[in-house]
C-alpha positions as CSV (number, residue, x, y, z in Angstrom):
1,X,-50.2,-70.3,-90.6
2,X,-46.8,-72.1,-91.7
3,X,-45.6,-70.2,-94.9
4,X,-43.4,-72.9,-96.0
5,X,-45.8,-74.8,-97.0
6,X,-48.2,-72.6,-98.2
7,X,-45.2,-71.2,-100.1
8,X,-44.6,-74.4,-101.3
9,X,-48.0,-74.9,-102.6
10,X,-48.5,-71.5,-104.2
11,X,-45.3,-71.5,-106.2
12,X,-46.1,-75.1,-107.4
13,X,-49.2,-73.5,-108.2
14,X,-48.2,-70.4,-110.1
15,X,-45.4,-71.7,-111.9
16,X,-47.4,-74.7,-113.0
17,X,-50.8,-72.8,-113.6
18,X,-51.1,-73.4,-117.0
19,X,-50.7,-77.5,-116.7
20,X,-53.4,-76.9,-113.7
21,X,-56.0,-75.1,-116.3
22,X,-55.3,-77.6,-119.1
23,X,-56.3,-80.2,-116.6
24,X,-59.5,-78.2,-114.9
25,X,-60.4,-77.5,-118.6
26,X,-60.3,-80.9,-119.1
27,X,-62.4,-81.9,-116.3
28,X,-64.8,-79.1,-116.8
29,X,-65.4,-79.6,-120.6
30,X,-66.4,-83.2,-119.8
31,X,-68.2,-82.6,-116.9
32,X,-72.4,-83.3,-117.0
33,X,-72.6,-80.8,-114.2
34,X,-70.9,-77.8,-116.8
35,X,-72.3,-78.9,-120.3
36,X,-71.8,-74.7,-121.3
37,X,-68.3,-75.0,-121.0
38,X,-68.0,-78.0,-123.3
39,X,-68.1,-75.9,-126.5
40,X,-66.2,-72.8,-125.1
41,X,-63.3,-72.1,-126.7
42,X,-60.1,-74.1,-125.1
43,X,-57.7,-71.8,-125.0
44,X,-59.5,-69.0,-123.4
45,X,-61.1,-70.8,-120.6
46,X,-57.5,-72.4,-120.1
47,X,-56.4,-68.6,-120.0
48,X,-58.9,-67.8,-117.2
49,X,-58.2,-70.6,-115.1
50,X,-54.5,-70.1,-115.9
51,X,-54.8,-66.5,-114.7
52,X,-56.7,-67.0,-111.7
53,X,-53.9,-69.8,-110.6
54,X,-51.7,-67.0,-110.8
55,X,-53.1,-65.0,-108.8
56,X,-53.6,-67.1,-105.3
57,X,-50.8,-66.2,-104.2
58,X,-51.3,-62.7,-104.1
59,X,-54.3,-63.2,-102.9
60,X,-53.5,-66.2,-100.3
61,X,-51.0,-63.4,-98.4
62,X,-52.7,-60.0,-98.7
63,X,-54.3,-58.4,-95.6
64,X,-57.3,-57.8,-97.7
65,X,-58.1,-60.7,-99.4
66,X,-61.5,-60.7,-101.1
67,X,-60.3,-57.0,-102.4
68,X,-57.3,-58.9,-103.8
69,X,-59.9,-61.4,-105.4
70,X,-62.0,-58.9,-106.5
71,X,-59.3,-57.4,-108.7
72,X,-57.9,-60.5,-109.8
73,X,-61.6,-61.0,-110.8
74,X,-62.2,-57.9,-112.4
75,X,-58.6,-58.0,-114.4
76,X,-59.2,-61.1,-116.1
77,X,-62.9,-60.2,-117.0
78,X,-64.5,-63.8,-115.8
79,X,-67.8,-62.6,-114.8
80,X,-68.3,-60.7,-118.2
81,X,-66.9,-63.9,-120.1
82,X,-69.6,-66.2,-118.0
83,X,-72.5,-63.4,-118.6
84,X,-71.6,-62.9,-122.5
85,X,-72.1,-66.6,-122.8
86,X,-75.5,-66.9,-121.2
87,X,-74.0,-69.9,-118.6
88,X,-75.7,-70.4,-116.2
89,X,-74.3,-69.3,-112.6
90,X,-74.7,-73.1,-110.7
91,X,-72.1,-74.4,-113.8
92,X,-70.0,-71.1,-113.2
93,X,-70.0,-72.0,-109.5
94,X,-69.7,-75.8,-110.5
95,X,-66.6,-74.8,-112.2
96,X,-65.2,-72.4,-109.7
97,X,-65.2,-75.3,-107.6
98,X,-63.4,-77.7,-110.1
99,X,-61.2,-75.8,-110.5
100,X,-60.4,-75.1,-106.3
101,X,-60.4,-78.7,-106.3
102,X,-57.7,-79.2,-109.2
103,X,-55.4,-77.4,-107.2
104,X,-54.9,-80.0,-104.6
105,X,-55.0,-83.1,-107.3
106,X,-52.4,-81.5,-108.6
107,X,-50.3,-81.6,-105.4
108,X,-51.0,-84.6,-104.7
109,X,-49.7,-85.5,-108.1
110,X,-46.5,-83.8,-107.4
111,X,-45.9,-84.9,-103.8
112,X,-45.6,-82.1,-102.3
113,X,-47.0,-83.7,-99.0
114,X,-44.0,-85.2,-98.0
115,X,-43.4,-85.0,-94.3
116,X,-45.9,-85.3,-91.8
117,X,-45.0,-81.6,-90.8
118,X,-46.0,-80.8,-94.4
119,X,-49.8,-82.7,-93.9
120,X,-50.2,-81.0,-90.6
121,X,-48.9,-77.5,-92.3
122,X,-51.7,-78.2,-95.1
123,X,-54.6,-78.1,-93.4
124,X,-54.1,-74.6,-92.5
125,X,-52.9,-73.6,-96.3
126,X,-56.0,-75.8,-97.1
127,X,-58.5,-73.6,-94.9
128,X,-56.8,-70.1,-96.4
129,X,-56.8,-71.8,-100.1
130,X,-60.6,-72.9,-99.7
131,X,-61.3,-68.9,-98.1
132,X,-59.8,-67.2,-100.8
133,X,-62.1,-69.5,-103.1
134,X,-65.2,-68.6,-101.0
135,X,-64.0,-64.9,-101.9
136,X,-63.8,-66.0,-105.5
137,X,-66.9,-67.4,-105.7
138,X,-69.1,-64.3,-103.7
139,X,-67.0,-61.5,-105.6
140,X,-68.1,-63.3,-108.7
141,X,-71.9,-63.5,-107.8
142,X,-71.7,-59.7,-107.1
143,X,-70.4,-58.7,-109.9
144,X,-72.5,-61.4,-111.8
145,X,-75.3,-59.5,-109.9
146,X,-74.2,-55.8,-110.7
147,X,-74.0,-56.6,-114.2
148,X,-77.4,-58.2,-114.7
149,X,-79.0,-55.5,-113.0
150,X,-77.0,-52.6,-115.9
151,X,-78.2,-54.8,-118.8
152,X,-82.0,-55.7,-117.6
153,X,-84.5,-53.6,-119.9
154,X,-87.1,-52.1,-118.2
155,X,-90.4,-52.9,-118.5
């Protein structure tokens, strides 16, 4: 896995995280696939996103990357913020998703792609940016799981 690019990306990513939010906020409270976030407050779901940006990187290069994920998760408090709000978990995936996808429209924008080395570099930063996302996403369901299973009321 080249480094220079993936460096490339992650910086671009982490020191531009919170234009990268405004813009998945922007996609996601429009969206007809995540109507629950349309009326969630701006600033903290830019926060989230803005937070989880940050945190690829770290993620992206440790040897244990879904633990890596999993505290990212639990440090920013997503799952709880998603549970408290009653959305349901195919627009918290739906929106997971936007915002992997943001990422690379955001490259794009920014032409970091440059050489043809660079391309052929980002397909391997592309498959470790789209694992560490599958990590996202499965961490989240088991915490979204552990935590529905403290608050169910017995019957």
């Amino acid at each position: 896995m080249s480094q220079s690019f993936a460096d490339k990306l992650l910086r671009l990513a982490r020191k531009n995280s919170r234009e990268i939010a405004e813009h998945w906020y922007s996609s996601v409270s429009k969206n007809a696939r995540t109507p629950s976030f349309h009326s969630l407050p701006k600033e903290t779901c830019i926060s989230i996103a803005e937070l989880i940006y940050q945190g690829l990187e770290t993620s992206y290069f440790s040897e244990k990357p879904q633990e890596s994920v999993s505290q990212l998760l639990d440090k920013i408090r997503f799952v709880e913020f998603v549970y408290a709000r009653n959305i349901p978990l195919p627009e918290a995936i739906y929106a997971l998703i936007i915002m992997r996808r943001q990422i690379w429209l955001y490259a794009e924008l920014q032409a970091i792609f440059v050489t043809l080395l660079d391309i052929t570099q980002s397909s391997e930063c592309i498959n470790r940016v789209v694992l560490i996302f599958d990590y996202i996403i499965y961490c989240f369901l088991l915490s979204y799981y552990e935590i529905s299973k403290q608050k169910r009321v017995p019957m």
